[in-house]
Z-matrix of the N, CA and C atoms (Angstrom, degrees):
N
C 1 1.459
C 2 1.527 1 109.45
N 3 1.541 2 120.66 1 150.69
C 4 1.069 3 117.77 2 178.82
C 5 1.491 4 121.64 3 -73.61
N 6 1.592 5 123.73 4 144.90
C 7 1.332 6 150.91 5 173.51
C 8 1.477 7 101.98 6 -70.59
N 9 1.544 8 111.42 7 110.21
C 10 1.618 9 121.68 8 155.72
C 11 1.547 10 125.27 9 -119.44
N 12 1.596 11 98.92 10 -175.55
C 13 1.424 12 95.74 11 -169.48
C 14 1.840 13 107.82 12 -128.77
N 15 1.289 14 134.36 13 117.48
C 16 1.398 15 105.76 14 -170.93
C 17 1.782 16 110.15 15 -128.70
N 18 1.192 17 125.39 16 135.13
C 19 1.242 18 122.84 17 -169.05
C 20 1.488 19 107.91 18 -105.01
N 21 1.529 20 117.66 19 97.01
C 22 1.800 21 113.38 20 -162.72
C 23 1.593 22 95.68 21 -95.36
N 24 1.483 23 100.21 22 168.69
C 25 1.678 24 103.14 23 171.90
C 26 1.493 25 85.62 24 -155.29
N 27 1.424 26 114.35 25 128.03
C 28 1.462 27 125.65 26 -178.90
C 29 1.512 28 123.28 27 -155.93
N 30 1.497 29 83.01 28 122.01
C 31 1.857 30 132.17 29 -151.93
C 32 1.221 31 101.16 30 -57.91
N 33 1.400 32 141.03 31 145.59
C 34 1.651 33 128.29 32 132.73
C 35 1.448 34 102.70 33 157.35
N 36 1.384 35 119.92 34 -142.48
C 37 1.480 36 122.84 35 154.67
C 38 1.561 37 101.77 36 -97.33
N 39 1.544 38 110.29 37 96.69
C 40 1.652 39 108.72 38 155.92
C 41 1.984 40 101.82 39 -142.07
N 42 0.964 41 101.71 40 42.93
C 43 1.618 42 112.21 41 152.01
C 44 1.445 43 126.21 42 -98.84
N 45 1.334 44 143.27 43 104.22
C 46 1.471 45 126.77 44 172.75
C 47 1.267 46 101.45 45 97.58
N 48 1.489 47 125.05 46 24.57
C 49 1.533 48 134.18 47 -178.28
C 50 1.337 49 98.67 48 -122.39
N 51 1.618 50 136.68 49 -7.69
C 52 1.394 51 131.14 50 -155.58
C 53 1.089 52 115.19 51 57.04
N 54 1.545 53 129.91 52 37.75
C 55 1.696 54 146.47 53 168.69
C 56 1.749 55 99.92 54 -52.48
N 57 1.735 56 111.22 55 -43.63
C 58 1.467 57 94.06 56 -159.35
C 59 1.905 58 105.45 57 -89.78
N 60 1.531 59 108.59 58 -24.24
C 61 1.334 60 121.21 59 -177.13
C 62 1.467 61 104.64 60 -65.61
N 63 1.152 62 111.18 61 -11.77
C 64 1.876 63 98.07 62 -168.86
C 65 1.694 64 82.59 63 -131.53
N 66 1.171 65 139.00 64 17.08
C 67 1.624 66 122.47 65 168.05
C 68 1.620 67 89.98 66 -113.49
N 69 1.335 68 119.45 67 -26.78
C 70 1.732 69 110.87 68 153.93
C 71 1.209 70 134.32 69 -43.87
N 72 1.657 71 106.97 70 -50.79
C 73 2.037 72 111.80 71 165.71
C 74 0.978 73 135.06 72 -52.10
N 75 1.852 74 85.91 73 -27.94
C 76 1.667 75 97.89 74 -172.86
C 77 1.855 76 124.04 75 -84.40
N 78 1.621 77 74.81 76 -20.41
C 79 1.915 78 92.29 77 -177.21
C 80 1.785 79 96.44 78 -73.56
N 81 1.468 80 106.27 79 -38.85
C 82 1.432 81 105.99 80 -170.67
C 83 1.788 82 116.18 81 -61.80
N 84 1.363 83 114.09 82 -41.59
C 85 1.104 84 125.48 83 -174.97
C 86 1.859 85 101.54 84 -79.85
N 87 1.013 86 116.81 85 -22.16
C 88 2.001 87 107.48 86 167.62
C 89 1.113 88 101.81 87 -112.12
N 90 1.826 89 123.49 88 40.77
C 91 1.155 90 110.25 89 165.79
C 92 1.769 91 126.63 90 39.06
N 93 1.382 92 118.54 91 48.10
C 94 1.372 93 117.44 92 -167.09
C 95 1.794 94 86.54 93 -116.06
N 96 1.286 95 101.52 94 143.74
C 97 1.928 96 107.43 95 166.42
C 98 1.789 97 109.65 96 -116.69
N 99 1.225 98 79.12 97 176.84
C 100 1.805 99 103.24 98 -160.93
C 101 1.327 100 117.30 99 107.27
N 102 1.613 101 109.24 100 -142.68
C 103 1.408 102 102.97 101 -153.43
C 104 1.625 103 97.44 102 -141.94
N 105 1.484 104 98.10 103 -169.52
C 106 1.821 105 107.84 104 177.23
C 107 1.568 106 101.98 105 -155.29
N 108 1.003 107 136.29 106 141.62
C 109 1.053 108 137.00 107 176.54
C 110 2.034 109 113.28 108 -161.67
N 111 1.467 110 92.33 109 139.05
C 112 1.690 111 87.20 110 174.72
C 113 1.306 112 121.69 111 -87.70
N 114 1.323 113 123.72 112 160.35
C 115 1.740 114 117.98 113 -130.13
C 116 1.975 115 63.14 114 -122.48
N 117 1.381 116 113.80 115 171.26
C 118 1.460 117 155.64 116 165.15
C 119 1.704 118 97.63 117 -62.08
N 120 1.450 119 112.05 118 -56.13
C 121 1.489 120 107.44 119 -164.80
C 122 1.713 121 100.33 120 -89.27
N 123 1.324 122 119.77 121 27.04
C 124 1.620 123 126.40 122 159.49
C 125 1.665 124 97.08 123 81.07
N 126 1.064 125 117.48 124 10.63
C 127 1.832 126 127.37 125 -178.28
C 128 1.735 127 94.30 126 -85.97
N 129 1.382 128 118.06 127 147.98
C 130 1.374 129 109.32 128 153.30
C 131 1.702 130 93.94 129 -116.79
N 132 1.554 131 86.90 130 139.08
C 133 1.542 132 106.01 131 163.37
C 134 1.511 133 129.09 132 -94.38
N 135 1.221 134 117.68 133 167.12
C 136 1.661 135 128.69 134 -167.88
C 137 1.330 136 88.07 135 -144.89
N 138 1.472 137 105.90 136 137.53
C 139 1.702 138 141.38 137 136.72
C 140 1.289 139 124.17 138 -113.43
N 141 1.725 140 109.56 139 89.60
C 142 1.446 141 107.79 140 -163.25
C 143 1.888 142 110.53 141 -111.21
N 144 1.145 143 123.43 142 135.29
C 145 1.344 144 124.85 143 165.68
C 146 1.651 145 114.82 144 -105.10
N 147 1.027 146 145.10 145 146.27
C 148 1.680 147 151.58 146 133.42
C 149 1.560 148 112.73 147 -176.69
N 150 1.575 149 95.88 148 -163.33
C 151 1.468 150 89.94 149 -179.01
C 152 1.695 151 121.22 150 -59.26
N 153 1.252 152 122.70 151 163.17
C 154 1.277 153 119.25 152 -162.65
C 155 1.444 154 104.01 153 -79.33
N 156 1.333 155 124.20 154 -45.76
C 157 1.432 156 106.73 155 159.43
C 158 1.452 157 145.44 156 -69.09
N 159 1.029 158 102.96 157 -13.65
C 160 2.023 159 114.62 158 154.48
C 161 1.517 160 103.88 159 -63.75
N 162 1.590 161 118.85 160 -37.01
C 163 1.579 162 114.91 161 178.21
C 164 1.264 163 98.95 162 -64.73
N 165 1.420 164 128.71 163 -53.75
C 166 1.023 165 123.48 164 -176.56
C 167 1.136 166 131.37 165 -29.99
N 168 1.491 167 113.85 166 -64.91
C 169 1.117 168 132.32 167 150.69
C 170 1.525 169 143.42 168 -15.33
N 171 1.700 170 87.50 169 -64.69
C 172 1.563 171 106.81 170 164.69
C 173 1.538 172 124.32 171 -37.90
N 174 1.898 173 101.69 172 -75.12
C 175 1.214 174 125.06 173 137.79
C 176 1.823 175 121.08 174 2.47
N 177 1.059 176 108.59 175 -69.76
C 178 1.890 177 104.96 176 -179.64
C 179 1.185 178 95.12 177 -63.31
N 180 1.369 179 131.15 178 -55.49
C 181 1.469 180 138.87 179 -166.78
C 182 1.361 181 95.98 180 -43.76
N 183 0.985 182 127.46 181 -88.43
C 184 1.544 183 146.64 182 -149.71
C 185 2.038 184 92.46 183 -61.20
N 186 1.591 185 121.93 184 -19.60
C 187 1.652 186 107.22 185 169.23
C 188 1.627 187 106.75 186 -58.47
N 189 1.428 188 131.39 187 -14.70
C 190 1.205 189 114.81 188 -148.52
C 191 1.223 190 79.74 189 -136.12
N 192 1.592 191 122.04 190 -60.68
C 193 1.840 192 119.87 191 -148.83
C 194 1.310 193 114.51 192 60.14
N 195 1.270 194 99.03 193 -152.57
C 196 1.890 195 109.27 194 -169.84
C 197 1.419 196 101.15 195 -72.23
N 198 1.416 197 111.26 196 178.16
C 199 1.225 198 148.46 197 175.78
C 200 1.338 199 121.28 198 -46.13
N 201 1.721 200 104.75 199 -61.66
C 202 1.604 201 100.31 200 169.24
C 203 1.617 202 114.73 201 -88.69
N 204 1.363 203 121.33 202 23.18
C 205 1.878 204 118.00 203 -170.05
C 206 1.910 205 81.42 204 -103.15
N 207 1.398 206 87.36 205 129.68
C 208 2.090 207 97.55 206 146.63
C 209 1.729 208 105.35 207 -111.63
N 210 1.123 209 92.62 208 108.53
C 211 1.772 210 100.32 209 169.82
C 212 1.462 211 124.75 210 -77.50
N 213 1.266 212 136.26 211 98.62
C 214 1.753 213 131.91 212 -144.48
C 215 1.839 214 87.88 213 -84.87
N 216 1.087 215 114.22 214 -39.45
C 217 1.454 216 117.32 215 -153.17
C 218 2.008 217 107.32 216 -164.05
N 219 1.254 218 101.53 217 137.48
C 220 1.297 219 123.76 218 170.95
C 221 1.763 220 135.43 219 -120.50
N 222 1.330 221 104.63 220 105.37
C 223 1.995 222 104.79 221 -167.51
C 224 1.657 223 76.32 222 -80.73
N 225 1.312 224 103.56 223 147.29
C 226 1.449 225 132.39 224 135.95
C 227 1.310 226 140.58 225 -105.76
N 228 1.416 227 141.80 226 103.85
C 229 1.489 228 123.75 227 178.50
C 230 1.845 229 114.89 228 -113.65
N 231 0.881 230 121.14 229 97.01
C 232 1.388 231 146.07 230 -178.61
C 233 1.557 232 109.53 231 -51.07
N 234 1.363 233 132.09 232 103.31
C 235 1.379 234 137.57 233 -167.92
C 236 1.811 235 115.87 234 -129.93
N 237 0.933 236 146.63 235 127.20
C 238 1.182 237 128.80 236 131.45
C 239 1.042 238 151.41 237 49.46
N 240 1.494 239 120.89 238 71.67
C 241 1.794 240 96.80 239 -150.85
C 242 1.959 241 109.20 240 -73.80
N 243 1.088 242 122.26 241 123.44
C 244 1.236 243 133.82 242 169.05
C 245 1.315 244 120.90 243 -85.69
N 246 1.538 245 140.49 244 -23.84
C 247 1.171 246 135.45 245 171.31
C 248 1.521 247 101.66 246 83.27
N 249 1.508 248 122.49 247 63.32
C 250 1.635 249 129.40 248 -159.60
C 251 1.400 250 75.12 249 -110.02
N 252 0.920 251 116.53 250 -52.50
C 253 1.741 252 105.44 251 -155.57
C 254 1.754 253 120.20 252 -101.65
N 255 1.542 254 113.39 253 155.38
C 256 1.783 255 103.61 254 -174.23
C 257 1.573 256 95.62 255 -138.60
N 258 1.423 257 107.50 256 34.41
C 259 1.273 258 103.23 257 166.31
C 260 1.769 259 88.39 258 176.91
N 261 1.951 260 103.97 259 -166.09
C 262 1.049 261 97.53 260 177.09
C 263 1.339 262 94.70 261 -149.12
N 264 1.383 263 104.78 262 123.67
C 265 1.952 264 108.49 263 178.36
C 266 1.620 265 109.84 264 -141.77
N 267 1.396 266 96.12 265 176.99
C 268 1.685 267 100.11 266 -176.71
C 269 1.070 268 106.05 267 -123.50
N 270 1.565 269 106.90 268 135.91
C 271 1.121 270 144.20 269 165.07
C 272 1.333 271 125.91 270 -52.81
């Protein structure tokens, strides 16, 4: 399957919920690399690479996340896979 690249930014209450500790397990278990990190404007961001359906995957994950996150809204921008990343950690 083809190799992509996707740059998410996702809206709501997912700061201080363990949004990035449990979108880490999840990257680990679909084998996806890059990173997660919480943004200034209370957004956490994603730089994700793998197969496009593990993104896929990822992707649904990250509409909802954990338990205590409400996710209002999700940007997607769909790029290229470049091979930036050789693992996946937070920032």
């Amino acid at each position: 399957m083809k190799k992509k690249r996707a740059t998410i930014k996702i809206h709501g209450i997912v700061q201080g919920v363990y949004f990035r500790y449990n979108t880490l397990e999840k990257a680990k278990q679909l084998q996806i690399n890059g990173w997660v990190k919480n943004e200034s404007d209370n957004t956490v961001g994603i730089d994700a690479e793998g197969e496009e359906g593990n993104l896929l995957k990822f992707i649904d994950y990250c509409k909802n996340g954990p338990d205590n996150a409400s996710v209002e809204k999700i940007d997607i921008e769909w790029h290229d896979f470049e091979n930036l990343h050789n693992c996946f950690e937070i920032k």
